[in-house]
mmCIF entry with sequence, helices, sheets and N, C-alpha, C, O atoms, coordinates in Angstrom:
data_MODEL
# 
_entry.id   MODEL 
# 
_entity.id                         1 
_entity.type                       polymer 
_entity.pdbx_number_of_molecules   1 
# 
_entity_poly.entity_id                      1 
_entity_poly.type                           'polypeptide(L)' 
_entity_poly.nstd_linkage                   no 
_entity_poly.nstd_monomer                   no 
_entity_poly.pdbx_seq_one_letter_code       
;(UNK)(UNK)(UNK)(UNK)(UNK)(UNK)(UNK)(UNK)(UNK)(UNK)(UNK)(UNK)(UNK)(UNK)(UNK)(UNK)
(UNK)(UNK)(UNK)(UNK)(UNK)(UNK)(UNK)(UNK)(UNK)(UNK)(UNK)(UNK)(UNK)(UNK)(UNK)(UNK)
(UNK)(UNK)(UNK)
;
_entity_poly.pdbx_seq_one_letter_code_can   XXXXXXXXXXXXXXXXXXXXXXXXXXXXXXXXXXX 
_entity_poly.pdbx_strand_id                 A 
# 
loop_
_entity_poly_seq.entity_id 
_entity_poly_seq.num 
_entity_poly_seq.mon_id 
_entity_poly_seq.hetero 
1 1  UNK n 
1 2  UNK n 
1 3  UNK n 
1 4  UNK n 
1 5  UNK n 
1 6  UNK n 
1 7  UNK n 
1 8  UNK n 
1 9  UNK n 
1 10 UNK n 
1 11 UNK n 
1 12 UNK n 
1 13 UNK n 
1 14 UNK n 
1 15 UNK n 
1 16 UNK n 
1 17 UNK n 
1 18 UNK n 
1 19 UNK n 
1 20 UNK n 
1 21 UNK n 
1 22 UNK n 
1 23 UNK n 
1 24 UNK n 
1 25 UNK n 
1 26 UNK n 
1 27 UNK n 
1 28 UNK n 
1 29 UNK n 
1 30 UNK n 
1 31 UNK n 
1 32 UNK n 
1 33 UNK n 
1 34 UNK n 
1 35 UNK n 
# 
_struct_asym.id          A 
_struct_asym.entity_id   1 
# 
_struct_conf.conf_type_id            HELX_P 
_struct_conf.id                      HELX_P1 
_struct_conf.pdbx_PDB_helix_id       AA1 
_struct_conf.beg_label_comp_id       UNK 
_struct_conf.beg_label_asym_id       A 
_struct_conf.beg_label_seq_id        5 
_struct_conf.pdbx_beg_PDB_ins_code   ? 
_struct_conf.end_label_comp_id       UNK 
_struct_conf.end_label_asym_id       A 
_struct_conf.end_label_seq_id        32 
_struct_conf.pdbx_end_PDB_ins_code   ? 
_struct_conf.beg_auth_comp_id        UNK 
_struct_conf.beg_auth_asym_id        A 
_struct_conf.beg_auth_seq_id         5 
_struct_conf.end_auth_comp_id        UNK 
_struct_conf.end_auth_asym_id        A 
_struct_conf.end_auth_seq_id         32 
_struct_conf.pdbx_PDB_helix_class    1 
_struct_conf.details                 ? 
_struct_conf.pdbx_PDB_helix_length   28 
# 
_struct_conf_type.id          HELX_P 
_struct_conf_type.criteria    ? 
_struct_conf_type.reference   ? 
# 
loop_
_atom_site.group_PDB 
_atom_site.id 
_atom_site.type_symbol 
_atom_site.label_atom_id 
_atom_site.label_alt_id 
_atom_site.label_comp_id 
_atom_site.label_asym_id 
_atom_site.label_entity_id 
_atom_site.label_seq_id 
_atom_site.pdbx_PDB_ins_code 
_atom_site.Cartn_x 
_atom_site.Cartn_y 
_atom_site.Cartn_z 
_atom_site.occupancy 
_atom_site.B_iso_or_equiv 
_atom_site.pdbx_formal_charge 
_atom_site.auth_seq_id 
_atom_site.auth_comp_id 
_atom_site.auth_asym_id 
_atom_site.auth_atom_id 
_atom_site.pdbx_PDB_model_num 
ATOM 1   N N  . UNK A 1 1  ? -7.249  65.940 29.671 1.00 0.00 ? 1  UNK A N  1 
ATOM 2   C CA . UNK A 1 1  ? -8.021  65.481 30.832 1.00 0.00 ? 1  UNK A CA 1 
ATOM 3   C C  . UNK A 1 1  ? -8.459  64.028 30.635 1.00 0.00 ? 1  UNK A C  1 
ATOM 4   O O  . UNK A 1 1  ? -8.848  63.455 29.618 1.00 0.00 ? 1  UNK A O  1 
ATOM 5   N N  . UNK A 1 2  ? -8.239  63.458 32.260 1.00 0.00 ? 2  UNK A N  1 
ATOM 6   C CA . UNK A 1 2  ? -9.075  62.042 31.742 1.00 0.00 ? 2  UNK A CA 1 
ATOM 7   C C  . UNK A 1 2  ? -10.155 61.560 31.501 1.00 0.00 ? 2  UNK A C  1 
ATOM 8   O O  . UNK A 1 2  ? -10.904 62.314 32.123 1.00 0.00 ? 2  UNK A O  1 
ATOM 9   N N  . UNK A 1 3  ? -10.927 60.634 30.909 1.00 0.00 ? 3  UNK A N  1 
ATOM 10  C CA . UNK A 1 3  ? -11.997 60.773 30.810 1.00 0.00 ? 3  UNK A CA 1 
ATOM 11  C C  . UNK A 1 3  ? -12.858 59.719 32.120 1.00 0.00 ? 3  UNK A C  1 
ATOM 12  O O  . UNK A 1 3  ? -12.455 58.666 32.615 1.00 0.00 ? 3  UNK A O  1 
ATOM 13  N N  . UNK A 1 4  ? -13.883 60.327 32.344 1.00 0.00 ? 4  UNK A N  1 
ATOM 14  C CA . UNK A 1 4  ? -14.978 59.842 33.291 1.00 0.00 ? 4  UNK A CA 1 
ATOM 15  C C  . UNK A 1 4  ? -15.087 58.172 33.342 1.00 0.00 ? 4  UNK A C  1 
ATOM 16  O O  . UNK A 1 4  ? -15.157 57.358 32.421 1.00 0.00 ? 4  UNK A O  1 
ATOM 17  N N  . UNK A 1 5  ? -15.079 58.055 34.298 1.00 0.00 ? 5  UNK A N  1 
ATOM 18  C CA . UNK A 1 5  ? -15.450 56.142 34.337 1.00 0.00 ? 5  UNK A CA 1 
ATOM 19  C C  . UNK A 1 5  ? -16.422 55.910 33.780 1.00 0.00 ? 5  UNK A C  1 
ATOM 20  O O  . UNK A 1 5  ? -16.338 55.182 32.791 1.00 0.00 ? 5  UNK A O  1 
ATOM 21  N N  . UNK A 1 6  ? -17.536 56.352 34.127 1.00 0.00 ? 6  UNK A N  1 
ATOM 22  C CA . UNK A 1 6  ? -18.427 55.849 32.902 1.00 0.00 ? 6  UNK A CA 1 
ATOM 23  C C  . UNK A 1 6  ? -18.233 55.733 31.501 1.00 0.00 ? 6  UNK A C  1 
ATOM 24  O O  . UNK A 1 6  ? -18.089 54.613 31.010 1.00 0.00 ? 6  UNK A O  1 
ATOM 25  N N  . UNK A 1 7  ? -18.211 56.840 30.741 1.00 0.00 ? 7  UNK A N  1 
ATOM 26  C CA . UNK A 1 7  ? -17.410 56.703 29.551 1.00 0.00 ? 7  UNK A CA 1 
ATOM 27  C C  . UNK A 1 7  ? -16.386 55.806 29.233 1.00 0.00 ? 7  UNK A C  1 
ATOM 28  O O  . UNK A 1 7  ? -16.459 55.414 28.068 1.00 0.00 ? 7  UNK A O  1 
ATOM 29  N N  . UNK A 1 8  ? -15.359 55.302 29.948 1.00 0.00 ? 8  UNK A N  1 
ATOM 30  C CA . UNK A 1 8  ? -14.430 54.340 29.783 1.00 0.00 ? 8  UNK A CA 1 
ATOM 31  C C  . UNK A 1 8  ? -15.629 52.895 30.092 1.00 0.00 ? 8  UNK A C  1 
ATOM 32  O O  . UNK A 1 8  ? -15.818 52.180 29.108 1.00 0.00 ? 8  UNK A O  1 
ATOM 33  N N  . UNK A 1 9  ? -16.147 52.633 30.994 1.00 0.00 ? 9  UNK A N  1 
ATOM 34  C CA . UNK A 1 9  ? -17.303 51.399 31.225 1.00 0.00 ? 9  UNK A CA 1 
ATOM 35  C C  . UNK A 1 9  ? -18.068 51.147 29.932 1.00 0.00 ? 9  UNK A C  1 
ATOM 36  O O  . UNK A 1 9  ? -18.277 50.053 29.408 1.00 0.00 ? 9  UNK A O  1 
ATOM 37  N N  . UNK A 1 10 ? -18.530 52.600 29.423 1.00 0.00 ? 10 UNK A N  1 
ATOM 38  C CA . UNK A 1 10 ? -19.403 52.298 28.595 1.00 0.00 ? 10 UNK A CA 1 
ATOM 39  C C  . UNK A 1 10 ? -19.056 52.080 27.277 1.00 0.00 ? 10 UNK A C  1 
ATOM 40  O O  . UNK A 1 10 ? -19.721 51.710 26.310 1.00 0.00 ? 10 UNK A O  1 
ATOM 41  N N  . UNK A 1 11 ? -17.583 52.452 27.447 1.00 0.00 ? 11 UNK A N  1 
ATOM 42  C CA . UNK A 1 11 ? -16.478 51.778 25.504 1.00 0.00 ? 11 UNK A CA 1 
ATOM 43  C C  . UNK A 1 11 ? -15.924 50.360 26.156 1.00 0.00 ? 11 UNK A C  1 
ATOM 44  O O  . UNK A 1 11 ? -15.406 49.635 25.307 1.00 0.00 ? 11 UNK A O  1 
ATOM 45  N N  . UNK A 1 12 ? -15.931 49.915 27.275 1.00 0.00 ? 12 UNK A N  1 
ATOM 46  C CA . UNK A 1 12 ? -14.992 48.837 27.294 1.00 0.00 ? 12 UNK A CA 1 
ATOM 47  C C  . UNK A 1 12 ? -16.347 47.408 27.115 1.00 0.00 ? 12 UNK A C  1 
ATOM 48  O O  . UNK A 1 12 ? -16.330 46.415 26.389 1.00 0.00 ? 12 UNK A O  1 
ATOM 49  N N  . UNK A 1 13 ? -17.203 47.800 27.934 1.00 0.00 ? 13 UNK A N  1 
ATOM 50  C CA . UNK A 1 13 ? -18.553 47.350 28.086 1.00 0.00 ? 13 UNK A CA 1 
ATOM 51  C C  . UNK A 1 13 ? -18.601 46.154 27.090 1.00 0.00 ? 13 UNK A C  1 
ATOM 52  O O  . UNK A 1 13 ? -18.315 44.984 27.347 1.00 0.00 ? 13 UNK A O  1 
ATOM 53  N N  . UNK A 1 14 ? -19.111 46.787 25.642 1.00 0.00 ? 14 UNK A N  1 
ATOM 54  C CA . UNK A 1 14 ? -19.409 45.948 24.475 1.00 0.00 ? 14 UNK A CA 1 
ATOM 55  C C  . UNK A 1 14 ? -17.960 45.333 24.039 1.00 0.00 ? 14 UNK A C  1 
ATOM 56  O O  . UNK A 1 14 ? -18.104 44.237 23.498 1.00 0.00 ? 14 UNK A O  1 
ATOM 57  N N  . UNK A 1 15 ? -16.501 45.790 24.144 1.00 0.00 ? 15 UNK A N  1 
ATOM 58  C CA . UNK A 1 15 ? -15.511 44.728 24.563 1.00 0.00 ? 15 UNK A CA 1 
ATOM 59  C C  . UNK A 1 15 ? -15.900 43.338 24.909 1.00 0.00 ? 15 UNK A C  1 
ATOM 60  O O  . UNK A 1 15 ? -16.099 42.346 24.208 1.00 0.00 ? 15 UNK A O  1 
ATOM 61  N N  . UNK A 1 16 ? -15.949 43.533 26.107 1.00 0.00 ? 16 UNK A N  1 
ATOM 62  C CA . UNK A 1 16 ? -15.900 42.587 26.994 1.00 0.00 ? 16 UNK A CA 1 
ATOM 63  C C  . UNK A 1 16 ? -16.926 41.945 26.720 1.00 0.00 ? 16 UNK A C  1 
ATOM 64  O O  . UNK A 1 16 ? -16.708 40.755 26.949 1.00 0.00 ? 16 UNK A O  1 
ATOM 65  N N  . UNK A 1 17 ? -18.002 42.123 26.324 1.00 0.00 ? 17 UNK A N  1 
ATOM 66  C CA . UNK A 1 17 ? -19.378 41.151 26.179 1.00 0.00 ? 17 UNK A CA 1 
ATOM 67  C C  . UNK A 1 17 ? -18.767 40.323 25.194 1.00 0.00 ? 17 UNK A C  1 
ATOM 68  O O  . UNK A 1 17 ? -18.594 39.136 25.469 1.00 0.00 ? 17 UNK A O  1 
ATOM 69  N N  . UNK A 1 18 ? -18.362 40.839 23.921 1.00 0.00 ? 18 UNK A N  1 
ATOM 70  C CA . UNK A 1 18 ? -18.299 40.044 23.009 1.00 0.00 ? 18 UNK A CA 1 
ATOM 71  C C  . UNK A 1 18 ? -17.294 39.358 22.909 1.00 0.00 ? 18 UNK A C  1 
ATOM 72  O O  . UNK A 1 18 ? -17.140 38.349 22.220 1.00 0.00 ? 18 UNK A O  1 
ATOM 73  N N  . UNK A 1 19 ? -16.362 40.016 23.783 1.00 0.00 ? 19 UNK A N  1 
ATOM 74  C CA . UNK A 1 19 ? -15.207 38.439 24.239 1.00 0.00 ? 19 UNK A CA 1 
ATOM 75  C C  . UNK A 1 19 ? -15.507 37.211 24.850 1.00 0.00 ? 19 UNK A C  1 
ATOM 76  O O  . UNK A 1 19 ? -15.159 36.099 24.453 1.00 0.00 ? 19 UNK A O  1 
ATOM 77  N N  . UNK A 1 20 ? -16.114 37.458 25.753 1.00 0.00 ? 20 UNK A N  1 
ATOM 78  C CA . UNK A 1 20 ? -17.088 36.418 26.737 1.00 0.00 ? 20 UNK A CA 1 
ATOM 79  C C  . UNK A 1 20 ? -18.089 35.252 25.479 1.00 0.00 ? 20 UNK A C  1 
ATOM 80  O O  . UNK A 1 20 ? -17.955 34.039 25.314 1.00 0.00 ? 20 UNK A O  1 
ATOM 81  N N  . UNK A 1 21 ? -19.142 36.323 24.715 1.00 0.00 ? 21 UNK A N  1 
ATOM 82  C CA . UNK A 1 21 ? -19.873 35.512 23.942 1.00 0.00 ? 21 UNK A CA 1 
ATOM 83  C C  . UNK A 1 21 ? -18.620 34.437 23.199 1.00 0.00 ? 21 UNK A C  1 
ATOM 84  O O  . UNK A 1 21 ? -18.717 33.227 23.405 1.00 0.00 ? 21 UNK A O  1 
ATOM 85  N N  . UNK A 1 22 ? -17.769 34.839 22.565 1.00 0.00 ? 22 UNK A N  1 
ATOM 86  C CA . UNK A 1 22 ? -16.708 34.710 21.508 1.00 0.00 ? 22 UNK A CA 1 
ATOM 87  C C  . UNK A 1 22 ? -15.720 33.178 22.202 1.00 0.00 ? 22 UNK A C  1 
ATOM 88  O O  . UNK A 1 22 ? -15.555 32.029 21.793 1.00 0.00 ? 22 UNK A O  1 
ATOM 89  N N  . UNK A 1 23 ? -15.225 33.993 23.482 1.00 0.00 ? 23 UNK A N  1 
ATOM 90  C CA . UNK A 1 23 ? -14.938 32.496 24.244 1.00 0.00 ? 23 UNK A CA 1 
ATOM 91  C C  . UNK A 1 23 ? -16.215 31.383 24.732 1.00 0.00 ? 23 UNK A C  1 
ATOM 92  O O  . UNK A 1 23 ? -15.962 30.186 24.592 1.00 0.00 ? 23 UNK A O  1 
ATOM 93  N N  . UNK A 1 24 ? -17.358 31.715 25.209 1.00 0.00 ? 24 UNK A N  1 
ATOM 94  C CA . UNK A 1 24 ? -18.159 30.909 25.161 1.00 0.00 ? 24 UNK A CA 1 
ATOM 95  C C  . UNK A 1 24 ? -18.621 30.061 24.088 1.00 0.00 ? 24 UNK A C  1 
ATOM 96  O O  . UNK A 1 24 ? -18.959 28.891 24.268 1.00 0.00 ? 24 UNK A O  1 
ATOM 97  N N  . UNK A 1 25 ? -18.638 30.740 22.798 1.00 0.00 ? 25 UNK A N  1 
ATOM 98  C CA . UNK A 1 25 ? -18.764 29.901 21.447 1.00 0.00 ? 25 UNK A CA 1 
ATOM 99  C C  . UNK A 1 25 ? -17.633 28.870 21.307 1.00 0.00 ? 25 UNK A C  1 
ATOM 100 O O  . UNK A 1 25 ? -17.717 27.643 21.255 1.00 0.00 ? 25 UNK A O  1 
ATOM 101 N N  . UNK A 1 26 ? -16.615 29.624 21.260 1.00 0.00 ? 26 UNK A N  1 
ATOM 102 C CA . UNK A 1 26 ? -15.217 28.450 21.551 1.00 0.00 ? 26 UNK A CA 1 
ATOM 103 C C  . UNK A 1 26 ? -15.515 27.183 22.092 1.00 0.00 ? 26 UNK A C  1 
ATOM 104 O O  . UNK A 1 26 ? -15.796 26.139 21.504 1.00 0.00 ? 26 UNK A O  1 
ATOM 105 N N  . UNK A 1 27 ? -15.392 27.481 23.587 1.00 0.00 ? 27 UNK A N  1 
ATOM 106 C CA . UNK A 1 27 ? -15.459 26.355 24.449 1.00 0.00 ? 27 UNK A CA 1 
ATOM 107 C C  . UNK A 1 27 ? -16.398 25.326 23.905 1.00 0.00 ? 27 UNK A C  1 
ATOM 108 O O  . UNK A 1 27 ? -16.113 24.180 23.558 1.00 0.00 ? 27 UNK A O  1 
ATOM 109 N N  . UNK A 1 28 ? -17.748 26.012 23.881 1.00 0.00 ? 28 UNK A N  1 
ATOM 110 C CA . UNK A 1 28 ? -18.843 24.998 23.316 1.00 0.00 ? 28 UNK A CA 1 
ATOM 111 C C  . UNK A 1 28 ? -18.287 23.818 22.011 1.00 0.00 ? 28 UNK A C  1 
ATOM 112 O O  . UNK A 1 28 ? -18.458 22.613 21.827 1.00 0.00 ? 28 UNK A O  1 
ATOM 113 N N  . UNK A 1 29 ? -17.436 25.093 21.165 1.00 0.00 ? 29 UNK A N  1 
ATOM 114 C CA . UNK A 1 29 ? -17.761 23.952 19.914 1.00 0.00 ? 29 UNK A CA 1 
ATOM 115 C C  . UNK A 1 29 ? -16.595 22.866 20.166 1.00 0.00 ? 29 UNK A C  1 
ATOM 116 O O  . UNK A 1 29 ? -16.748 21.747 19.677 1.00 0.00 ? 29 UNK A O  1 
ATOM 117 N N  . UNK A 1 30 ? -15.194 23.218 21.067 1.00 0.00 ? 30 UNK A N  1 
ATOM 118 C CA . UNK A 1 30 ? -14.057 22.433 21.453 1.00 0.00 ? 30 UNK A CA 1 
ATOM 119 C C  . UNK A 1 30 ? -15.040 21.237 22.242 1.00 0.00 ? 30 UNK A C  1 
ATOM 120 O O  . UNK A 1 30 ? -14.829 20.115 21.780 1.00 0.00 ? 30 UNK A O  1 
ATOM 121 N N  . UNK A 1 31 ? -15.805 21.267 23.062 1.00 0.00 ? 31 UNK A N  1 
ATOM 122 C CA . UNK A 1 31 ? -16.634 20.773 24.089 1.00 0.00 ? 31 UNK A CA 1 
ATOM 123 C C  . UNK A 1 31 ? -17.362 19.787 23.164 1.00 0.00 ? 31 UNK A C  1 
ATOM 124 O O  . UNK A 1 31 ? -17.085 18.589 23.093 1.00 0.00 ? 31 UNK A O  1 
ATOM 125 N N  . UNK A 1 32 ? -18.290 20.390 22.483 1.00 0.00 ? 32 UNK A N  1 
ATOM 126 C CA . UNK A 1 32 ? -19.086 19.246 21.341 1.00 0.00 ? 32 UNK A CA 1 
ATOM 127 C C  . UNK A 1 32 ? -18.707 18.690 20.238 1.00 0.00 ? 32 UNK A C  1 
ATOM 128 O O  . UNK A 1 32 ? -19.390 17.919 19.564 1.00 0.00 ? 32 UNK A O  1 
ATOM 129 N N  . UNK A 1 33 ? -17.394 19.123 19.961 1.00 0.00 ? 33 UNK A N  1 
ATOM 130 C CA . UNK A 1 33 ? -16.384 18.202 18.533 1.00 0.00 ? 33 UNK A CA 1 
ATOM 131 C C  . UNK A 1 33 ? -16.428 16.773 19.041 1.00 0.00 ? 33 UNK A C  1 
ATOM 132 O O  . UNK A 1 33 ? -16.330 16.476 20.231 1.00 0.00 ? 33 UNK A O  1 
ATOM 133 N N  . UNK A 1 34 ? -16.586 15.902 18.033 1.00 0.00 ? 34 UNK A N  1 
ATOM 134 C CA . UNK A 1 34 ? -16.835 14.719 18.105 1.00 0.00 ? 34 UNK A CA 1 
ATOM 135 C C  . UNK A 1 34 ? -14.955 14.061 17.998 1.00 0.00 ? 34 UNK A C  1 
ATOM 136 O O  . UNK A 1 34 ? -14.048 14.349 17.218 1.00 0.00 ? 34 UNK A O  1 
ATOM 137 N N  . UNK A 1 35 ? -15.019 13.186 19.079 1.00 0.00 ? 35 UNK A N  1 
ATOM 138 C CA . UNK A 1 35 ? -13.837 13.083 18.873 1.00 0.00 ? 35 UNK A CA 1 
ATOM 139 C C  . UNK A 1 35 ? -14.104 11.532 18.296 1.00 0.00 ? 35 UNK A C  1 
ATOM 140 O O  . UNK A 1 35 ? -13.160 10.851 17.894 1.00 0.00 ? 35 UNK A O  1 
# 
């Protein structure tokens, strides 16, 4: 059986946050490297 959307929301959830944080750190430090 498949499982409930929530359950899938609530494993993909913390995914996705910490990709976001992870590319946001990126950008920043590409952004503030001293060229």
């Amino acid at each position: 059986d498949t499982p409930s959307t929530g359950t899938v929301m609530l494993a993909v959830l913390p995914l996705l946050v910490g990709l976001q944080m992870f590319l946001a750190a990126f950008v920043m430090d590409v952004v503030n490297e001293p060229r």
